[in-house]
C-alpha positions, -999 to +999 in steps of 0.1 A: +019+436+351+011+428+312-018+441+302-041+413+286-051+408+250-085+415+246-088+393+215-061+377+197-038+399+181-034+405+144+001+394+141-004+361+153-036+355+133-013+361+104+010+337+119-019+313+121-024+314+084+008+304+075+008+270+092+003+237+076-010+220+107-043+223+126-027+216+164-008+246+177+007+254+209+009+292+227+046+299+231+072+321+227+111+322+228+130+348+247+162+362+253+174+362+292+206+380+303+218+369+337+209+406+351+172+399+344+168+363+355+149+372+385+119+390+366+114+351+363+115+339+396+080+334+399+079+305+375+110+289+393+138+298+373+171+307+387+208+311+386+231+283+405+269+285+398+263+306+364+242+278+354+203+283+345+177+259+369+154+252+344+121+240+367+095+210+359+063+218+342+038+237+367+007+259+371+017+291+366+008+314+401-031+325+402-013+359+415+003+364+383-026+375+366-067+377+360-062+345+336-036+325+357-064+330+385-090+316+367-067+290+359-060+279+389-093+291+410-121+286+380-140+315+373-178+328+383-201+344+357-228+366+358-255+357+332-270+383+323-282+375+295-303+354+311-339+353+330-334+360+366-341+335+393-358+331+428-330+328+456-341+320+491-317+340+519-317+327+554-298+341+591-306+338+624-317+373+636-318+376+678-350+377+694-364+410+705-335+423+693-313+407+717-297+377+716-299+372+753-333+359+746-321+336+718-323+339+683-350+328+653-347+321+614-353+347+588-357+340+555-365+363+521-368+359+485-350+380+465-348+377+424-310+377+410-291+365+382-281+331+373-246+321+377-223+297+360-188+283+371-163+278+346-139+254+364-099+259+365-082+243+334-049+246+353-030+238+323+006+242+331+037+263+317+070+249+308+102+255+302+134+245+279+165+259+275+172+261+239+206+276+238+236+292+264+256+324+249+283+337+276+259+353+298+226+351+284+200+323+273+176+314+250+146+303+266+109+284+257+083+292+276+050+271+266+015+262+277+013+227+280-016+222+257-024+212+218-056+227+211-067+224+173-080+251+149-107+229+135-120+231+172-150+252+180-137+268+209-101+273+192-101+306+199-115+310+231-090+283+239-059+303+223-074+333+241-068+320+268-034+306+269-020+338+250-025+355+280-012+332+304+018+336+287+015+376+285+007+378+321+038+351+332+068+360+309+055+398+289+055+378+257+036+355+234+034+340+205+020+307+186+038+278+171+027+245+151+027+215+174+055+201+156+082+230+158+113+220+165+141+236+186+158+256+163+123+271+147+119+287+185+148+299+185+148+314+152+118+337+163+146+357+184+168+354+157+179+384+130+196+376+099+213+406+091+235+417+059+271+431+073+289+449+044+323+461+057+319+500+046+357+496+028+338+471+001+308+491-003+300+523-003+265+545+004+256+547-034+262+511-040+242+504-006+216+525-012+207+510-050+207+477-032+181+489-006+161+505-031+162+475-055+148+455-028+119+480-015+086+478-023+076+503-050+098+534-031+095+569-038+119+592-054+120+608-020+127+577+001+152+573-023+169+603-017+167+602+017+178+563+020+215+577+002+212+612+024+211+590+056+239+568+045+262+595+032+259+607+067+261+576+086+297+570+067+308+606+078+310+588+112+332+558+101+312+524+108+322+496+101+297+482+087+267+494+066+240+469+078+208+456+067+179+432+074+172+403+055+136+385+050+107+402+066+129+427+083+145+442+047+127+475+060+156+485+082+188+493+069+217+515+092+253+512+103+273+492+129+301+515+148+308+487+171+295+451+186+270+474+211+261+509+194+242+500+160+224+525+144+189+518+124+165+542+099+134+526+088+127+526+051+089+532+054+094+556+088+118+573+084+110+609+112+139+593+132+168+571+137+166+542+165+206+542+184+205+505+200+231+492+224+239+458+235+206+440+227+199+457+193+197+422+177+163+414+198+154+456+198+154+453+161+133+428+158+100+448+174+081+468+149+083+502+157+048+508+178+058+482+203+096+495+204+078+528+214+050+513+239+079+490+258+103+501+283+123+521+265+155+506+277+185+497+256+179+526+227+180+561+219+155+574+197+164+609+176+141+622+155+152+639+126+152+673+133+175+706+131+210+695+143+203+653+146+233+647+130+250+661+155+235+646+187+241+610+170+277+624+168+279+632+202+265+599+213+289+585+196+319+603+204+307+596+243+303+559+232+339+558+218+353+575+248+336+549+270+357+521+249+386+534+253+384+543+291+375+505+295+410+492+274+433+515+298 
């Protein structure tokens, strides 16, 4: 199970900041593949005829998680911060010991601690289908519930849904109340720079990365044309880099599922991904590492690097041309 936030994380405080609008929701967008459909079964989704059931608007399970209980159940608290009171506790205790002579009412006074129910909010989690791709689909999952930041208990109430989300679908996030359909799906989106390695090559590249990096070193730049020079040895077909917030990453493409990534600002290893390295790129590289660990290789650069990469890609290569036989 997801482990829950403790307070809201950095990230989307940051996120917060850049909004014009004081009503946000907690949501996310994901991507689904048909394989992993029933990590979602909980909340009602399924596959029918290669189609995606998309279910009505419901409160998420109280088994899913310490929040989705409370949700659903309320929640009990223990104030201890506050005076102790006189409680009264009564049974019926048999007589003599024995209740073949009957029984009699015993009562004692014992001091304990207040105690204050929060009731169950049971707000409810949807979801849309934003787009269809082949076998995969672009999914919103959202708590049904504007809550304002110019609200005192904003973040209590953000708190809260956050990890409703986390404990439901792994994964949250915060949007303006307003966001379309596409600004979802843009969240799981990568705009990346393909440059066909026959119209550029890795001095060119590299000038280009460096140009755009944030006061680099002579080292990085060294190392940011080493790492290409080597990356071209292998013949991709693309050098490739990331645009906007994710210029940091720059690599090569050998084919449409074995993309290879170096960081600008980390560079102690190289990050192989496979068929999801659009979405796996998109992590920063502390929650890449804390995840799964599916769907990419990590090498870090030590003695003879180069050539494990080469072996994982001449294994890769072989694979592709097994298949077209």
């Amino acid at each position: 199970m997801p482990k829950n936030f403790r307070r809201i994380p950095p990230e989307i405080l940051r996120r917060l900041e850049t909004f014009a609008l004081d009503d946000v929701v907690a949501a996310c967008a994901k991507r689904i593949r048909s394989g992993e459909v029933d990590k979602y079964s909980h909340l009602g989704l399924k596959v029918v005829d290669g189609a995606l059931m998309i279910p009505a608007p419901a409160v998420p399970h109280a088994a899913a998680g310490k929040y989705s209980k409370y949700n659903v159940e309320g929640k009990d608290i223990v104030r201890k911060d506050l005076p102790k009171t006189t409680k009264t506790f009564s049974f019926y205790a048999p007589n003599w010991g024995d209740s073949y002579y009957g029984t009699h009412l015993v009562s004692h006074v014992r001091e304990v601690y207040q105690r204050e129910f929060i009731p169950p909010k049971e707000v409810e989690l949807s979801i849309t289908l934003l787009e269809h791709q082949g076998d995969t689909w672009i999914v919103k999952f959202a708590i049904d519930q504007v809550i304002s930041r110019s609200a005192p208990d904003f973040e209590n109430d953000l708190l809260y849904n956050l990890n409703i989300l986390q404990e439901n679908v792994a994964t949250a996030d915060v949007f303006e109340s307003t966001a379309t359909m596409e600004d979802y799906a843009a969240t799981i989106r990568v705009d990346w720079e393909l440059l066909p390695t026959g119209q550029i090559g890795p001095r060119e590249f590299a000038e280009r990365l460096v140009a755009r990096a944030k006061a680099p070193t002579e080292l990085q730049k060294t190392t940011i044309l080493s790492r290409l020079q080597t990356f071209e040895k292998l013949t991709p077909t693309h050098f490739i880099s990331g645009t906007s917030g994710f210029a940091r990453y720059f690599g090569a493409k050998y084919g449409d599922d074995f993309v290879v990534f170096e960081n600008i600002r980390y560079g102690n290893a190289i990050y192989v991904m496979f068929e999801d390295w659009q979405s796996l790129s998109r992590k920063s590289r502390i929650d890449l590492l804390k995840g799964e660990r599916e769907g990419f290789e990590r090498i870090e650069h030590r003695e003879g690097w180069e050539d494990k990469l080469r072996a994982m890609l001449e294994h890769y290569r072989n694979e592709a041309k097994r298949r077209l036989r």
